[in-house]
C-alpha positions as CSV (number, residue, x, y, z in Angstrom):
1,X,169.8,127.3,228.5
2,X,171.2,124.1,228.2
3,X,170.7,120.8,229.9
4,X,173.5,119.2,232.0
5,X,176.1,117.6,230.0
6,X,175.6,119.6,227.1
7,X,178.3,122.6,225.9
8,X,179.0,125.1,223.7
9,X,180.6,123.5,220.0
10,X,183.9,124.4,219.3
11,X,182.8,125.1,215.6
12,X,180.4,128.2,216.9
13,X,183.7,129.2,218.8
14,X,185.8,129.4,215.7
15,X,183.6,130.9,213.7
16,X,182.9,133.7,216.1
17,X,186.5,134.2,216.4
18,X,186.3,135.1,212.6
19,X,184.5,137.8,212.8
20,X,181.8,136.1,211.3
21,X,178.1,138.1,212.4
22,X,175.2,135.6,212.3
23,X,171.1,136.6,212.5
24,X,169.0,133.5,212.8
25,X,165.7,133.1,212.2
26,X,163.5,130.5,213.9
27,X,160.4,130.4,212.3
28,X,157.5,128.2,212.3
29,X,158.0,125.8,214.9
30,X,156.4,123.1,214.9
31,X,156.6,121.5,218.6
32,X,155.5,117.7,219.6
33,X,155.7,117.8,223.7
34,X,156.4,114.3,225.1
35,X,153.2,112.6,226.8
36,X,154.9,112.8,230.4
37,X,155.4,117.0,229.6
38,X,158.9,116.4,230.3
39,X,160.7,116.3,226.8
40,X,159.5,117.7,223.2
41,X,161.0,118.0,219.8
42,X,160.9,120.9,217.8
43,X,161.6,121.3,214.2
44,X,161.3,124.6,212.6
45,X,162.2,126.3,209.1
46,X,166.0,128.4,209.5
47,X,166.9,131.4,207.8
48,X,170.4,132.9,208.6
49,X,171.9,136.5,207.3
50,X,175.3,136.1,207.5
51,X,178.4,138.5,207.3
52,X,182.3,137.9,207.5
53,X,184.9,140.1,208.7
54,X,185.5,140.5,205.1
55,X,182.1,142.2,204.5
56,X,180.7,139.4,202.4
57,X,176.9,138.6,203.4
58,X,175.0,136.0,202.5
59,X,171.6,134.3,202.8
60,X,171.4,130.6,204.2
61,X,167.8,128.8,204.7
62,X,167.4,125.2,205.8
63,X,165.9,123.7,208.7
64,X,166.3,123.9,212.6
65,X,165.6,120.4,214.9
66,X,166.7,120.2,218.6
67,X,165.1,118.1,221.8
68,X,164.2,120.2,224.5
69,X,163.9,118.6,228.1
70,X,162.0,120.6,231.3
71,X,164.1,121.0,234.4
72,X,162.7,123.2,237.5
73,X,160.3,124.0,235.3
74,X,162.6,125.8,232.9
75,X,162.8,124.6,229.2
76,X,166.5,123.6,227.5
77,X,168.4,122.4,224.5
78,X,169.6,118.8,225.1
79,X,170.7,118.6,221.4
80,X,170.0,121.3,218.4
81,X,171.3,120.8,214.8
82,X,170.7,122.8,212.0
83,X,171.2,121.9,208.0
84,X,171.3,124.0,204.8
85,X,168.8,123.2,202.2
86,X,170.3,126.6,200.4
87,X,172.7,129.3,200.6
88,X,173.2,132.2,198.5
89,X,175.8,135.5,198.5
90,X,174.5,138.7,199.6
91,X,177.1,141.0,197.7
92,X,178.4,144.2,199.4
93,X,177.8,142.7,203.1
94,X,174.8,144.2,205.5
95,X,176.8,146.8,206.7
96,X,176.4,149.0,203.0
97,X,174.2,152.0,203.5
98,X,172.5,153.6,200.3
């Protein structure tokens, strides 16, 4: 999934060990493949439902970028980063049932 010399971020580790649930969305990608077919860029719209351990949900939307690089003919991340154009509170969490 990832390309050598790239790891896990410890900020995804702590917020895992939270209890924090996340659901992104990728959608729309728009993806520019290097001439050579060995490299591309992809930047895409983000939209994340989020819960805590304390049951608070909420709504985040922004936009998703990474460079991909092909290795045995496999696709994977070399760098992704994601930024918040909005974020809103979901009251009540995603686990409430009606």
């Amino acid at each position: 999934m990832f390309a050598p010399g790239v790891h896990e971020q410890t900020a995804a580790r702590s917020i895992a060990s939270e209890g924090a649930v996340l659901a992104n969305q990728i959608l729309q990608p728009v993806i520019d493949v290097a001439p050579d077919g060995k490299t591309a860029k992809v930047r895409a719209r983000l939209l994340d439902l989020g819960n805590t351990s304390a049951s608070r949900g909420y709504w985040t939307a922004g936009a998703f970028e990474c460079q991909i690089v092909s290795e045995d003919r496999r696709w994977k991340f070399r760098t992704a980063r994601s930024s918040a154009l909005w974020s809103a509170p979901y009251p009540g969490g995603w686990a409430r049932t009606p």
